[in-house]
C-alpha positions as CSV (number, residue, x, y, z in Angstrom):
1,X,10.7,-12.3,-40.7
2,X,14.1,-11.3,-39.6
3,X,15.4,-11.4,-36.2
4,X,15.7,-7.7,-34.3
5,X,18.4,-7.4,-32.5
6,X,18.5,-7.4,-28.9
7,X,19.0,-3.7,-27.7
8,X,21.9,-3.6,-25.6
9,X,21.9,-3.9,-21.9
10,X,22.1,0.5,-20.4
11,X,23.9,1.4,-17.5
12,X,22.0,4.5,-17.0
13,X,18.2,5.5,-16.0
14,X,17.7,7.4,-19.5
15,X,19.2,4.5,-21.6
16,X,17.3,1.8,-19.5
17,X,14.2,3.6,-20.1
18,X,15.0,3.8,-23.7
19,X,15.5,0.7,-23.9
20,X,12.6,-0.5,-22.4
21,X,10.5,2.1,-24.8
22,X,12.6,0.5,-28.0
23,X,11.6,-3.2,-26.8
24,X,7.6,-2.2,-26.7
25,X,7.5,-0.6,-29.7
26,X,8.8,-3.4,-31.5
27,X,7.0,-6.3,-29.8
28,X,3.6,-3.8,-30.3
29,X,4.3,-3.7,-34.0
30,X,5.3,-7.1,-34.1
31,X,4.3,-9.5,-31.6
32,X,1.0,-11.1,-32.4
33,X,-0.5,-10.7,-28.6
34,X,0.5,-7.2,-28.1
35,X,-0.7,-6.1,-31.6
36,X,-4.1,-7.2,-30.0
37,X,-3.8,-5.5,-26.4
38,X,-5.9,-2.8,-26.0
39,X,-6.4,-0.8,-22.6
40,X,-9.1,-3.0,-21.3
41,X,-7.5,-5.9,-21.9
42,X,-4.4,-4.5,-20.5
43,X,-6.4,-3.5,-17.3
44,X,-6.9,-6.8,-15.3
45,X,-3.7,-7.9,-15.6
46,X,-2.2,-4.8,-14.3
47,X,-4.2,-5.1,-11.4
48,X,-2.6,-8.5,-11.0
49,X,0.6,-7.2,-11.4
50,X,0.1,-4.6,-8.5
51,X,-0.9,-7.5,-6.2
52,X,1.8,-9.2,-6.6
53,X,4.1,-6.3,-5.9
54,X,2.2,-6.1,-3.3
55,X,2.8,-9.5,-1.7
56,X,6.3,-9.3,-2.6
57,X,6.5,-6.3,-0.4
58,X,4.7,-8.0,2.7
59,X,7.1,-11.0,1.8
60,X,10.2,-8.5,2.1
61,X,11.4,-10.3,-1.3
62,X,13.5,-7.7,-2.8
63,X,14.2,-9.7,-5.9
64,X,10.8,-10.0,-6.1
65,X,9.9,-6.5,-5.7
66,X,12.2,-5.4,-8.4
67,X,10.8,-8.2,-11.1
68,X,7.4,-6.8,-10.5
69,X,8.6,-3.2,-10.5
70,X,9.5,-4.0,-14.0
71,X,6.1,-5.7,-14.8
72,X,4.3,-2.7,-13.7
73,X,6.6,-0.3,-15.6
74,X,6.2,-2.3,-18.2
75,X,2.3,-1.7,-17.9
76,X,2.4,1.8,-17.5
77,X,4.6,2.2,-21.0
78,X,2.2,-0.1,-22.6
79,X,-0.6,2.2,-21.9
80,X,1.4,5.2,-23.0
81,X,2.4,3.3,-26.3
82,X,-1.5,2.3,-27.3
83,X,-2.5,6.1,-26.5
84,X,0.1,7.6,-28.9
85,X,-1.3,5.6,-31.9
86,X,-4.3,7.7,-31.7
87,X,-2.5,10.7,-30.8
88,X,-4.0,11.1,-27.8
89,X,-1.1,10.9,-25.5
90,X,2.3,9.2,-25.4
91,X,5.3,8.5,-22.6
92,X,6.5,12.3,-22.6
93,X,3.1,13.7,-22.2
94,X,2.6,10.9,-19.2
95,X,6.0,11.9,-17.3
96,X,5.8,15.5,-17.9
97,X,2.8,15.8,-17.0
98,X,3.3,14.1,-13.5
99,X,6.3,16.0,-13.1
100,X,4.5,19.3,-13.2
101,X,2.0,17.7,-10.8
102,X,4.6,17.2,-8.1
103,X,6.1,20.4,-8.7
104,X,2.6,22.1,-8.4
105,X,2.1,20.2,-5.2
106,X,5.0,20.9,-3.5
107,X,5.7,24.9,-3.3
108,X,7.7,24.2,-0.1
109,X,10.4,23.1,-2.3
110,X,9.7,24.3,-5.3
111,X,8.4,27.9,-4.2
112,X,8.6,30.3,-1.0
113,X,5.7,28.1,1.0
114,X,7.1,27.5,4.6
115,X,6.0,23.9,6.3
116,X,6.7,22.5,9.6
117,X,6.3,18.8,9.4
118,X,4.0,15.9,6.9
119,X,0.8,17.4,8.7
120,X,1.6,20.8,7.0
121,X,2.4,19.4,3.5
122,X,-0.5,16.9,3.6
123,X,-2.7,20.1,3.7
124,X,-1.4,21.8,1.6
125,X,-1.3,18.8,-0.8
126,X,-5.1,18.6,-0.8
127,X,-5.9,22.4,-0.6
128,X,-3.9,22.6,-4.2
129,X,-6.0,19.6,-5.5
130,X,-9.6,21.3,-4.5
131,X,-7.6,25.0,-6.4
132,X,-7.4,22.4,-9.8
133,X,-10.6,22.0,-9.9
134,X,-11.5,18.8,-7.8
135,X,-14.9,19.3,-6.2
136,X,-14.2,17.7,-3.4
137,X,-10.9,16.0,-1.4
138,X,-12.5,12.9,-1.4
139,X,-13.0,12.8,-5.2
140,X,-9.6,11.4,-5.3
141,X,-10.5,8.1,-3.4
142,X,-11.2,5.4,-6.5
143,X,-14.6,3.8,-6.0
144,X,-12.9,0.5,-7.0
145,X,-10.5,0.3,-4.5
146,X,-10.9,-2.8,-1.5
147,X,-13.4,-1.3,1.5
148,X,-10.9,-1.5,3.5
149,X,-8.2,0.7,1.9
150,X,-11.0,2.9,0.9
151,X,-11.6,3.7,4.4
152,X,-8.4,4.3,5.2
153,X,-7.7,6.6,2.4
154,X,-11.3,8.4,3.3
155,X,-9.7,9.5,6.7
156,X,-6.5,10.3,5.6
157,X,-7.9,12.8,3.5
158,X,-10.1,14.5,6.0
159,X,-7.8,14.1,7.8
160,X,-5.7,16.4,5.2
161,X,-8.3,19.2,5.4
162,X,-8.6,19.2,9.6
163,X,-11.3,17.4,10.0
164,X,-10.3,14.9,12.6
165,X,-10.1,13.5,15.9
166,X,-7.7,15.3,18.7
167,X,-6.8,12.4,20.4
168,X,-6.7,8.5,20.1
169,X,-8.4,8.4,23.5
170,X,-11.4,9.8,22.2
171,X,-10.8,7.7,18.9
172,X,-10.9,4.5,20.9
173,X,-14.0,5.7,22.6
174,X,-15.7,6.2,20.0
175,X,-14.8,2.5,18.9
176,X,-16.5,1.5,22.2
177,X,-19.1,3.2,21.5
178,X,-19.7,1.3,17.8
179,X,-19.5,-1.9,19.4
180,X,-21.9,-1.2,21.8
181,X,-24.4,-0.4,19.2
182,X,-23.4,-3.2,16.9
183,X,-23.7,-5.6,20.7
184,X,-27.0,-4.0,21.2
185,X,-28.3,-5.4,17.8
186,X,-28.3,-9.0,18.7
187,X,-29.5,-8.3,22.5
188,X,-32.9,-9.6,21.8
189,X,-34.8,-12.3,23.1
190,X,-36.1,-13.7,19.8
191,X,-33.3,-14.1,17.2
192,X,-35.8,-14.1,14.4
193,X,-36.7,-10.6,15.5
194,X,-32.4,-9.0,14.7
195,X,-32.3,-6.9,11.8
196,X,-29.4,-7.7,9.8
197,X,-29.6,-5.1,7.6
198,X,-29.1,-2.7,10.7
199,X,-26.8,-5.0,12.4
200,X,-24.4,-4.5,8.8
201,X,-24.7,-1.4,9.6
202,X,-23.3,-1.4,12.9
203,X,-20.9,-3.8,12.4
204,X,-19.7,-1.4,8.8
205,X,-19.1,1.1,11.7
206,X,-17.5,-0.8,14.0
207,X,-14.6,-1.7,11.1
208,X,-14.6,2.2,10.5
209,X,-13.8,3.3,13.8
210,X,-11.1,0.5,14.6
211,X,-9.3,1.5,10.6
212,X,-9.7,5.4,12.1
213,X,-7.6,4.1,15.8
214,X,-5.6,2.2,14.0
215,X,-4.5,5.0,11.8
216,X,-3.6,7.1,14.9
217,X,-1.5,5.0,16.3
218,X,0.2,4.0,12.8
219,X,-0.9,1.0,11.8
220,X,-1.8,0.3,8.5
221,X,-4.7,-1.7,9.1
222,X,-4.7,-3.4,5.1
223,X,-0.9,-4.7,6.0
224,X,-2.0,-5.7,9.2
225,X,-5.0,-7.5,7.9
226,X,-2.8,-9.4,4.9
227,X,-0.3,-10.3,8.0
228,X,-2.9,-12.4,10.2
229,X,-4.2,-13.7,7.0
230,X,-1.3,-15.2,6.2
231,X,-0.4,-16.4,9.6
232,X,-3.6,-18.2,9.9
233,X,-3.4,-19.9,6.5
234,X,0.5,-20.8,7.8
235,X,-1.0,-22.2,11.0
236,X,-4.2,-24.1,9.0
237,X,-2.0,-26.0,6.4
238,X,0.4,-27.1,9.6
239,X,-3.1,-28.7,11.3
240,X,-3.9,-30.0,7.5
241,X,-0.4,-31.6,7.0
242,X,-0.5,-33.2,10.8
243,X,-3.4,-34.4,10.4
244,X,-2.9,-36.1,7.1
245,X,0.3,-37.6,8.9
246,X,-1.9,-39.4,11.4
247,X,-4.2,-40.8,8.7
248,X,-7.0,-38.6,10.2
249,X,-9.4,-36.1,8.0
250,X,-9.9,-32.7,9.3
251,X,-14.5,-33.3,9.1
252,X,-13.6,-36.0,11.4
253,X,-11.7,-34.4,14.1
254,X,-13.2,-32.5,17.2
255,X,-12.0,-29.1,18.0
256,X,-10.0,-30.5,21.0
257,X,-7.9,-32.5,19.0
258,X,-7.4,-29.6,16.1
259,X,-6.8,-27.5,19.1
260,X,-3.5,-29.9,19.7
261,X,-2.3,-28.9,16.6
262,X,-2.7,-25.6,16.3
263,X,-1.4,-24.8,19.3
264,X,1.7,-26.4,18.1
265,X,1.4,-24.5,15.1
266,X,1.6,-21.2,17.3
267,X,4.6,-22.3,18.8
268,X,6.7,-22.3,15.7
């Protein structure tokens, strides 16, 4: 089989994305993996993909982010690609069809609909969904997504619609109030008698109302999560490596002496 040649590098965002389309088509026609790929197979690995745009993001790698821009662009194509051979849908369909979604969605720029600030547009942005045809604003939350983001996303979207606290006073009150409940579960005498299913419960609420606070005082509780994640992993593999420089295995260490450690861990 003869060699295709390379299509040349574009200096533009039409010849780039032509170039990108021209590359896909030949390695779907060609290439013995991506003449297999279907969009199930496809779909794990652009989950991967998104995660590790993701950490690239949290990382503030911006050679990073743009390789896995690509990735995912690439992803999005390759759907597009395996859609059109059954003439279900190809790229133009895709990217017209989002482009007269954003239009749609925002009349204060592309019509005579006056706004005052995000609050405004955010409502209006979910009153125009439930006008398409969605039954409800939370239809547009995906049942896959993490628990955490899902929650997040959940209150942002009442939030969209009015349905929301006045104040983060009475926010964090109401997170008081969750751990009181979930406290209340394990004040028993007998600790045979706690019911964990009731205690999940609590505790499930507990994590709702502290997402809800943090969202009013702009924190994006998944980012903030990922952050002390990685801070304590940082902070673990420093006791790990001291530890293995003193000849000593972590099992066999008391607290005290980890404590050492990881306190100088927190220093650094």
């Amino acid at each position: 089989m003869p060699n295709n040649p390379i299509p040349a590098t574009a200096n533009n965002p039409a010849d780039a994305f032509n170039r990108l389309l021209t590359v896909l088509d030949t390695l779907r026609t060609q290439c013995p993996w991506d003449k297999k790929q279907t969009m199930e197979t496809l779909r794990h690995l652009t989950i991967e993909e998104t995660y590790e745009l993701s950490d690239a993001i949290l990382d503030g790698d911006l050679d990073e982010i743009k390789k896995e821009l690509g990735d995912v662009m690439m992803h999005l194509v390759f759907y597009s690609r395996i859609a059109s051979e059954t003439d279900d849908f190809d790229i133009v369909d895709v990217l017209n069809g989002v482009c007269d979604k954003l239009v749609n969605r925002h009349p204060h720029i592309y019509g005579d609909v006056e706004v005052q600030n995000e609050e405004d547009v955010k409502r209006n942005w979910e009153q125009i969904k439930l006008k398409e045809g969605n039954k409800s604003v939370l239809a547009g939350v995906p049942a896959s997504l993490p628990a955490l983001v899902k929650a997040s996303r959940i209150q942002e979207k009442a939030r969209g619609v009015g349905f929301d606290w006045e104040d983060k006073s009475q926010v964090w009150e109401k997170v008081e109030e969750e751990l009181q409940e979930f406290k209340a579960e394990f004040n028993v005498a007998d600790n045979s008698a706690i019911d964990v299913e009731q205690a999940e419960a609590e505790f499930g609420d507990v994590l709702f109302s502290l997402i809800n606070y943090a969202r009013f005082i702009n924190i994006n509780p998944e980012n903030a999560l990922e952050k002390t994640n990685r801070k304590f992993i940082k902070r673990f593999q420093y006791l790990e490596s001291k530890a293995q420089e003193n000849g000593k295995a972590l099992a066999d260490m008391t607290l005290s002496e980890m404590d050492i450690y990881w306190n100088e861990a927190k220093k650094l």
